[in-house]
C-alpha positions in Angstrom: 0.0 0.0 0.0 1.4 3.4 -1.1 0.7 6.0 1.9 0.9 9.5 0.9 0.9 12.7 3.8 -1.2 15.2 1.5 -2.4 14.5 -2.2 -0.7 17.0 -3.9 2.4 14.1 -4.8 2.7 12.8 -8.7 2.4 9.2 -7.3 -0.5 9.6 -6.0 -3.5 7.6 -8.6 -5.0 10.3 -10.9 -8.1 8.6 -10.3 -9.5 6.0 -7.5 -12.4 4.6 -5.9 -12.4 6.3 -2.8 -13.9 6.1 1.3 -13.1 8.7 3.7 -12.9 8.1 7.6 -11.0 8.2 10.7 -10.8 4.5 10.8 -9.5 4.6 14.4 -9.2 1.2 15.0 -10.2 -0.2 11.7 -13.0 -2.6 13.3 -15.6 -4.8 11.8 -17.6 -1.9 10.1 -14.3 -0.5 8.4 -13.7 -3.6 7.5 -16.7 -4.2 5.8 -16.6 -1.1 4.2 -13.3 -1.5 2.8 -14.5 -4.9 1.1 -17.2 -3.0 -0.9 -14.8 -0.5 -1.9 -12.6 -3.3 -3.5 -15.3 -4.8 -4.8 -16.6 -1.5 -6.4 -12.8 -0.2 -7.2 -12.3 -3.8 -9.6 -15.2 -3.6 -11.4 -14.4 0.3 -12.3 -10.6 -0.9 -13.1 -9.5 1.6 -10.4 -7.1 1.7 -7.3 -8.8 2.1 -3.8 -7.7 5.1 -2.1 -8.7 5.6 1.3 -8.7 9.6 2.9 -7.9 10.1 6.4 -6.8 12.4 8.9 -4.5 13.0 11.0 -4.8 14.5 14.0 -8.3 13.6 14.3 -10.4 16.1 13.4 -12.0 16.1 17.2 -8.4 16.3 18.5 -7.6 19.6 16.7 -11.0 21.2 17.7 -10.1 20.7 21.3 -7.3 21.9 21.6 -8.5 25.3 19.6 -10.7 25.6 22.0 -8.9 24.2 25.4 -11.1 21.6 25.5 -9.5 18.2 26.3 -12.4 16.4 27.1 -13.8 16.8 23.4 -11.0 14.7 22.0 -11.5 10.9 21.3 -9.6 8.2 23.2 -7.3 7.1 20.6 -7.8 2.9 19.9 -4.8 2.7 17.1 -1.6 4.7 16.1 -1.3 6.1 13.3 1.2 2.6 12.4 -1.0 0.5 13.7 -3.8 2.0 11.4 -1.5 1.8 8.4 -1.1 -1.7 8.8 -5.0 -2.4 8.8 -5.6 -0.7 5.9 -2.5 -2.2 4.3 -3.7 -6.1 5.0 -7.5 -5.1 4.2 -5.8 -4.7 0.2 -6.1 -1.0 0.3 -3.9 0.1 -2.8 -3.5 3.7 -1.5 -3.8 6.1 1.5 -4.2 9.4 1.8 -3.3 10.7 5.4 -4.5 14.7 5.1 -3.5 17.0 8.2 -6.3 18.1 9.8 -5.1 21.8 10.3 -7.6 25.8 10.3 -7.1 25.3 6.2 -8.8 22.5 6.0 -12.1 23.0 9.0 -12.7 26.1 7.1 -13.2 24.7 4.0 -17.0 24.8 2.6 -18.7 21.4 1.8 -18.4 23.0 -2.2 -14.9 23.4 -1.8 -13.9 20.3 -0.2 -15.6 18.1 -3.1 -14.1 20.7 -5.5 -10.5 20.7 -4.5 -9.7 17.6 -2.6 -12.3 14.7 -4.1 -12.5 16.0 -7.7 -9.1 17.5 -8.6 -6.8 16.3 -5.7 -8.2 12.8 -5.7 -9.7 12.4 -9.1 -12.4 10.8 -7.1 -14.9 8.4 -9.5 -16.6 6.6 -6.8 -16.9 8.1 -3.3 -18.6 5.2 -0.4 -18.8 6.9 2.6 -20.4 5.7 6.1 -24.5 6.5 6.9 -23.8 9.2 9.7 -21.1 10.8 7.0 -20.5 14.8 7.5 -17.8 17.1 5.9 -17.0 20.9 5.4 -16.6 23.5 7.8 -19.1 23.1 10.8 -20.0 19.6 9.1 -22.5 21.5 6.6 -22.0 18.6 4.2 -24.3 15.5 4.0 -24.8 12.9 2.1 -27.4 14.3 0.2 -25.4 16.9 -0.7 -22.2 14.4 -1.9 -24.8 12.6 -3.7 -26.2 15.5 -6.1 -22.7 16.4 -6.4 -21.7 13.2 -7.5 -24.8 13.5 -10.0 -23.7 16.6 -11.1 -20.0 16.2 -11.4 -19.6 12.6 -12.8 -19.0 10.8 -9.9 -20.9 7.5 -8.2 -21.9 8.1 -4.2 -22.4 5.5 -2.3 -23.6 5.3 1.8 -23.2 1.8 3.8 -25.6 1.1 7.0 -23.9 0.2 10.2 -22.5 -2.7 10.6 -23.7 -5.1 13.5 -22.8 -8.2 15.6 -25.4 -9.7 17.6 -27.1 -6.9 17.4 -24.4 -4.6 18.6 -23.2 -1.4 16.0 -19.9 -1.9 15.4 -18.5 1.6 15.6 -15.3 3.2 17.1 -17.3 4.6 20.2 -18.2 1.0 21.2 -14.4 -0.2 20.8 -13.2 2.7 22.9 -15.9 2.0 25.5 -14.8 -1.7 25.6 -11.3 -0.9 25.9 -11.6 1.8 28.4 -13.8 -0.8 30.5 -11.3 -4.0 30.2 -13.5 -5.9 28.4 -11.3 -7.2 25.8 -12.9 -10.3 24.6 -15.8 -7.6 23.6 -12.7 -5.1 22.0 -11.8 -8.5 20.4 -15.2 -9.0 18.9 -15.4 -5.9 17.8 -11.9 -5.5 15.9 -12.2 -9.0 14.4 -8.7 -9.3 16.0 -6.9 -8.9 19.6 -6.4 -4.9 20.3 -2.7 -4.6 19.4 0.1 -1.9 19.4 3.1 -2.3 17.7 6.1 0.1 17.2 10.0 0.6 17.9 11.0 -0.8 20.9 12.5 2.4 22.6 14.7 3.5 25.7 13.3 4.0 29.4 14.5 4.1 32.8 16.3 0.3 32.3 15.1 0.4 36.0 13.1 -2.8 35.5 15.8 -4.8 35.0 17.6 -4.0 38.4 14.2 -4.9 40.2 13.9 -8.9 41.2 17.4 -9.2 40.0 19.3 -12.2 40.8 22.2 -10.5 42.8 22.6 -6.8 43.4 24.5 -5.5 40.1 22.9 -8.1 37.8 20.7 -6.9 35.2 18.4 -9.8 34.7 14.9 -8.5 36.7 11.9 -7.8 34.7 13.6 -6.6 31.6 11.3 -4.7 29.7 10.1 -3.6 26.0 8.8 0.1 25.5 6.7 1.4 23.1 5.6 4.6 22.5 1.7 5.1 22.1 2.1 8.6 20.4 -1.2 9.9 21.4 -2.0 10.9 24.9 -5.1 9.7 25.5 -4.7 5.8 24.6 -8.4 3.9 24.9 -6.8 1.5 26.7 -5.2 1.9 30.4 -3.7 -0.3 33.2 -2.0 -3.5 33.0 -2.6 -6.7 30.4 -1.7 -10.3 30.5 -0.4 -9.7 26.9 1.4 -11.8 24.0 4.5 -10.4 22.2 5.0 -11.0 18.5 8.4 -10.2 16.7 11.2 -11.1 19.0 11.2 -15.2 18.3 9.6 -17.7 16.0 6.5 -18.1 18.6 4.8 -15.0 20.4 5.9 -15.1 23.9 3.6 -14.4 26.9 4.3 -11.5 28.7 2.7 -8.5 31.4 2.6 -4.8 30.4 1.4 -1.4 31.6 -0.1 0.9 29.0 -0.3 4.4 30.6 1.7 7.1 32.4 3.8 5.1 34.0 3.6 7.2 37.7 7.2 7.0 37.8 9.2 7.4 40.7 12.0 9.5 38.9 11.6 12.8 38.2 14.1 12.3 35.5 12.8 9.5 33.6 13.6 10.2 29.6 9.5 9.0 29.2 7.8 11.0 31.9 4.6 11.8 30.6 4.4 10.1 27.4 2.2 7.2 27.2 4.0 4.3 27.1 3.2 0.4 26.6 6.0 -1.1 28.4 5.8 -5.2 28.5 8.1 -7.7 30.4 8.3 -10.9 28.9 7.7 -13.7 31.2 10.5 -15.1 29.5 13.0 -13.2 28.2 14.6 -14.7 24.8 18.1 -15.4 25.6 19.8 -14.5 22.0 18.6 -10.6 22.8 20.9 -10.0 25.8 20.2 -6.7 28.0 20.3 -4.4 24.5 19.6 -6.3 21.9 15.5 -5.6 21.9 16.4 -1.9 20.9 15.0 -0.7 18.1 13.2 -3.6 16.7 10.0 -3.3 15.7 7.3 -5.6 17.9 3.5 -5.8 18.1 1.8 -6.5 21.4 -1.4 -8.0 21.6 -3.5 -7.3 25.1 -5.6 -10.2 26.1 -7.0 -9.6 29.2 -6.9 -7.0 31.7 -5.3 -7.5 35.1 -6.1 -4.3 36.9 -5.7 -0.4 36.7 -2.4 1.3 36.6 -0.8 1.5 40.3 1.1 4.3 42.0 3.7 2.7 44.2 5.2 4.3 46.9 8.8 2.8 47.0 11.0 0.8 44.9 10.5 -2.8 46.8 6.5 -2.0 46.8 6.8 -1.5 42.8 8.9 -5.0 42.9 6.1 -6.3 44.7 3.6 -5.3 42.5 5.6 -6.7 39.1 5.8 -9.8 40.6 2.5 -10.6 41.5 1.4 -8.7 37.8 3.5 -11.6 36.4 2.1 -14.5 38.6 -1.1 -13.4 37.6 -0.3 -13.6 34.0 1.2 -16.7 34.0 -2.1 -18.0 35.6 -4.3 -16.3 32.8 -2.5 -18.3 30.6 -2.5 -21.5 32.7 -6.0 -21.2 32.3 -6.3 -20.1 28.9 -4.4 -23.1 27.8 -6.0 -25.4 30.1 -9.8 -24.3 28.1 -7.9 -24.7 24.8 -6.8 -28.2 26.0 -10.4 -28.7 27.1 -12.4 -27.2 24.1 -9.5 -29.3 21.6 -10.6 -33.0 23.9 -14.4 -32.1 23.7 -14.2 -31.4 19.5 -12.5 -34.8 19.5 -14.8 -37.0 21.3 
């Protein structure tokens, strides 16, 4: 998949069948959606091209106006919504900054300048509760008898459900922010995952629980950067760990602030997603994780993120974190075992 920041590049497809969204997440619906498009973009002989934004467009309306609480919790990076797109056969993606330039355009003028001649749009399928233009003026109706106008097909998809349930971003989010991950799972059509760089921290972990004082073999640990600041998504996972050996390996992580007990951590603040392997592969050493590009899969949620008072209370509390985990998996594996014996008999 060709990703593009802007359209206004001479690879970009001079014409395509086109959806435009957010697609935080990418869940069930998206998915759906982004089957009819390739089914629509093959019979017109055209690439699919989706359009989205970046920062979401909620994201940059609160902070214009100061307003925190009107921004989305953020399910997926940026990467991680790449990659969606990318293995649902999208052939290109437009990620358009959401910036004053763009909010002020008029519904006219965004079908004008960025569908017709930035996009060469010939096919436009867009979502039922669809809105665009500056104070979300444009409808559907309005796409439509432009696309009627202008030479273009429109075409609006109906939710999605699942057991009755509208798949929608909102319901992932609420999931996530509740634990429920089996429910997340349903929803996605996939474990929630995060993947990305594995980056510096404190390397405090790996003095914790450590075999002597001066070894460096405690709960060694794998961070990744969740580069949004409000993840859906908060406290600590049984999770599984995919791109540091042949099979994923089990592991515990904390997705949040981290409430760190030094003031000069290089990550204060940021959100981080930082996982300790239950086992840690041998061929990495202490270093050799760096860098590296892994994807984490949260499975089930353990409890909230902690504030620990001292550095034995935090040792503690990762130690019974990873009991805990290797019991979800115990058990986990123990139904498997059971569900494999029943299907036999």
């Amino acid at each position: 998949m060709q990703v593009f920041r802007g359209f206004r590049h001479p690879g970009v497809a001079p014409a395509c069948a086109l959806t435009i969204g957010n697609f935080d997440g990418v869940h069930r619906g998206h998915q759906a959606m982004l089957a009819l498009l390739q089914t629509e973009a093959r019979q017109r002989g055209l690439p699919s091209c989706v359009l989205t934004f970046e920062p979401h467009p909620r994201d940059y309306f609160a902070a214009i106006t100061k307003k925190p609480d009107l921004a989305p919790a953020r399910i997926g990076t940026l990467r991680d919504k790449l990659s969606e797109l990318a293995a649902c056969g999208v052939a290109q993606t437009i990620v358009l900054p959401f910036d004053g330039r763009l909010a002020s355009r008029s519904p006219e003028e965004f079908i004008q300048e960025v569908l017709i001649d930035g996009l060469g749009a010939r096919y436009v399928l867009v979502g039922d509760d669809f809105r665009f233009g500056a104070k979300r003026a444009g409808d559907y109706a309005m796409l439509d008898a432009a696309g009627d106008a202008r030479g273009f097909d429109v075409a609006r998809m109906n939710s999605y459900e699942v057991h009755g349930l509208r798949v929608s971003s909102s319901a992932v989010r609420e999931a996530l922010a509740e634990g429920r991950m089996a429910d997340a799972q349903t929803l996605l059509g996939r474990p929630y995952t995060i993947s990305g760089h594995v980056v510096h921290g404190r390397k405090l972990g790996r003095a914790l629980g450590a075999s002597a004082p001066g070894k460096d073999d405690g709960f060694r640990t794998l961070n990744l950067r969740f580069k949004h600041w409000k993840p859906a998504a908060s406290g600590i996972f049984a999770v599984l760990v995919h791109g540091l050996a042949d099979q994923p390996l089990p592991g515990v992580a904390n997705l949040g602030v981290r409430p760190s007990l030094d003031a000069n951590d290089v990550n204060a603040g940021r959100v981080l997603l930082e996982t300790h392997c239950l086992e840690w592969p041998s061929h990495l050493g202490a270093e050799g994780a760096y860098g590296k590009i892994v994807r984490v899969e949260l499975l089930h949620k353990l409890h909230d993120e902690l504030r620990y008072t001292s550095l034995e209370a935090l040792t503690a509390g990762i130690a019974k974190d990873g009991r805990d985990a290797r019991a979800f998996f115990a058990s986990t594996h123990a139904e498997t075992h059971r569900q494999t014996t029943r299907d036999r008999i």
